[in-house]
ChimeraX commands (.cxc) that place a marker at each C-alpha (Angstrom):
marker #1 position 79.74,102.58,158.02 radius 0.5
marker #1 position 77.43,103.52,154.83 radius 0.5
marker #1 position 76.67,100.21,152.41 radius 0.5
marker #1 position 75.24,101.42,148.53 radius 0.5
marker #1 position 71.73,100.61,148.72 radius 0.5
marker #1 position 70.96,100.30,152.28 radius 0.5
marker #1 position 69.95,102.93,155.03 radius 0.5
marker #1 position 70.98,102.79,158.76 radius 0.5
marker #1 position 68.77,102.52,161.42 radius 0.5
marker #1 position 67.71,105.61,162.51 radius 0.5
marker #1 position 67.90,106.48,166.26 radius 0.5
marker #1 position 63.99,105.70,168.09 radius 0.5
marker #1 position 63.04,104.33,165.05 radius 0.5
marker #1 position 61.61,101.00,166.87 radius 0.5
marker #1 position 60.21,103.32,169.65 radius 0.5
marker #1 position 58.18,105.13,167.61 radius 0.5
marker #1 position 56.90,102.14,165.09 radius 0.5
marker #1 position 55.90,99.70,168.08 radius 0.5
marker #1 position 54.28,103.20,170.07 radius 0.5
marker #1 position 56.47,102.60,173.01 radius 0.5
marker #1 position 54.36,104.93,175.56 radius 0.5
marker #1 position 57.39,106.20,176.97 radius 0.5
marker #1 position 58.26,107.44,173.34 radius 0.5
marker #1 position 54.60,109.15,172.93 radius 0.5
marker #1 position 55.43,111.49,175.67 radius 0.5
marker #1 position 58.82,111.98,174.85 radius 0.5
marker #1 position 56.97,113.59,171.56 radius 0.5
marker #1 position 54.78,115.87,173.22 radius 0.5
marker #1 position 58.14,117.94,174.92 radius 0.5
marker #1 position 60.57,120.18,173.91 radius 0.5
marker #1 position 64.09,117.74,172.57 radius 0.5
marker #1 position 66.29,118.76,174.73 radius 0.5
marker #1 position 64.55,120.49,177.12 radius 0.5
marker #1 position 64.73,119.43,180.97 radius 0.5
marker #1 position 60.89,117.56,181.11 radius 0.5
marker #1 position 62.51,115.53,177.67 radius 0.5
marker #1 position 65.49,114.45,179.61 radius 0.5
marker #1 position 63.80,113.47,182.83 radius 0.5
marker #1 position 61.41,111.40,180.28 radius 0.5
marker #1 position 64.29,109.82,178.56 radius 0.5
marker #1 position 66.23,108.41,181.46 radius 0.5
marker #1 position 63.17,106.14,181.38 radius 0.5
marker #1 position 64.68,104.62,178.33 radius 0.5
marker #1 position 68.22,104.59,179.87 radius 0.5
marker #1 position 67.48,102.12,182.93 radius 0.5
marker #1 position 63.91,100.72,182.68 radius 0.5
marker #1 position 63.21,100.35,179.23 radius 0.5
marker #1 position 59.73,98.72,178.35 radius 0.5
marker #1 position 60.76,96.53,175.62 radius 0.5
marker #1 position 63.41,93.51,175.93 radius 0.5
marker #1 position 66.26,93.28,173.30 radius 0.5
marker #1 position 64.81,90.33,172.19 radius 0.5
marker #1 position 61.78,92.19,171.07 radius 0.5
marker #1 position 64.16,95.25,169.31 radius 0.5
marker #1 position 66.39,92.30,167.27 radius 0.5
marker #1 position 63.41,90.48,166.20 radius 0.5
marker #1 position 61.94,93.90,165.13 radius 0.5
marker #1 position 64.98,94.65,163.45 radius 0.5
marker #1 position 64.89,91.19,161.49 radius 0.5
marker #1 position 61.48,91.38,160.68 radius 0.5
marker #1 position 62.16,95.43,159.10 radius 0.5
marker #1 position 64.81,93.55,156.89 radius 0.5
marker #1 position 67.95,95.38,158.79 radius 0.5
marker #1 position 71.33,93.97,158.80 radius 0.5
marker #1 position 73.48,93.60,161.35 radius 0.5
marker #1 position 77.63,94.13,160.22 radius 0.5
marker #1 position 80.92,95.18,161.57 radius 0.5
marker #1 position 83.75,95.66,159.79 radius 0.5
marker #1 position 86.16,91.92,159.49 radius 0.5
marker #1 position 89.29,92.11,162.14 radius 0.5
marker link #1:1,2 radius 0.2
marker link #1:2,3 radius 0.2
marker link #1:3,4 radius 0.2
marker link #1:4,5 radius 0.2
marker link #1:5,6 radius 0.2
marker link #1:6,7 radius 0.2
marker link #1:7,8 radius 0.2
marker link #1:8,9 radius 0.2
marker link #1:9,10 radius 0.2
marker link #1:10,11 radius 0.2
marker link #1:11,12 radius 0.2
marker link #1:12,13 radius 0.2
marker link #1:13,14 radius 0.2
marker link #1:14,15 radius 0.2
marker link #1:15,16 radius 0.2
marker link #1:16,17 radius 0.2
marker link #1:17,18 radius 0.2
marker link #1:18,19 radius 0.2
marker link #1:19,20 radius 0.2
marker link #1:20,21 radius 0.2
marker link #1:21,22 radius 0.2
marker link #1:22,23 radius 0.2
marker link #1:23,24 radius 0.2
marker link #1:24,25 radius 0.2
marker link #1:25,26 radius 0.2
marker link #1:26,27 radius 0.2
marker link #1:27,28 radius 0.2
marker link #1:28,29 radius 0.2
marker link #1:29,30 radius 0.2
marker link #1:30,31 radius 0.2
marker link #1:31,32 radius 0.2
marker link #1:32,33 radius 0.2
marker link #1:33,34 radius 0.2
marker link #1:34,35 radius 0.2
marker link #1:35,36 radius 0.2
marker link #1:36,37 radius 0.2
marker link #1:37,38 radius 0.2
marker link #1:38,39 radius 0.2
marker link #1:39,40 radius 0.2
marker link #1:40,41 radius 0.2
marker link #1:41,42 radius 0.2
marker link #1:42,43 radius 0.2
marker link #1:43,44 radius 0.2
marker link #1:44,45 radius 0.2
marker link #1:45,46 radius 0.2
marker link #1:46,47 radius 0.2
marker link #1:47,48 radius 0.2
marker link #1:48,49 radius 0.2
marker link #1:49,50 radius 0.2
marker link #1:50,51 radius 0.2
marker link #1:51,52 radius 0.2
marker link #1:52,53 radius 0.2
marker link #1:53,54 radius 0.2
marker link #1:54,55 radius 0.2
marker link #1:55,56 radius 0.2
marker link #1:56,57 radius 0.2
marker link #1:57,58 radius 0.2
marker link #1:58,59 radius 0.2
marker link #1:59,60 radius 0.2
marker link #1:60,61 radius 0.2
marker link #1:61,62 radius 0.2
marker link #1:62,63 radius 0.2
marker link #1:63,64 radius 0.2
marker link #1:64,65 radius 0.2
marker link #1:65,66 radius 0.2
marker link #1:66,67 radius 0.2
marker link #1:67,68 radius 0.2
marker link #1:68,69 radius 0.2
marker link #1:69,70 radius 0.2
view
């Protein structure tokens, strides 16, 4: 859902600006490739970072969160 004058969040965008280490790596290799997957499951069931930590984040970057009303 696209609102004039505001951008979404784009995906790994709070990975890369708080240097999560698993997100480092994950730059070094191929997208896609096999070593990039294996890395990425990382993110999938351990993350390092709480969701606590990625709302406040997305607070203090000024994002919104919305969903269309019922």
């Amino acid at each position: 859902m696209e609102i004039n004058e505001y951008v979404e969040y784009k995906s790994r965008e709070f990975c890369k600006d708080v240097k999560c280490p698993v997100q480092l790596e994950l730059n070094s290799k191929k997208l896609g490739s096999e070593e990039y997957e294996k890395i990425r499951q990382t993110c999938r069931t351990d993350c390092k970072h709480t969701t606590r930590e990625f709302h406040y984040w997305l607070i203090d970057k000024g994002y919104l969160i919305v969903r269309p009303e019922k």
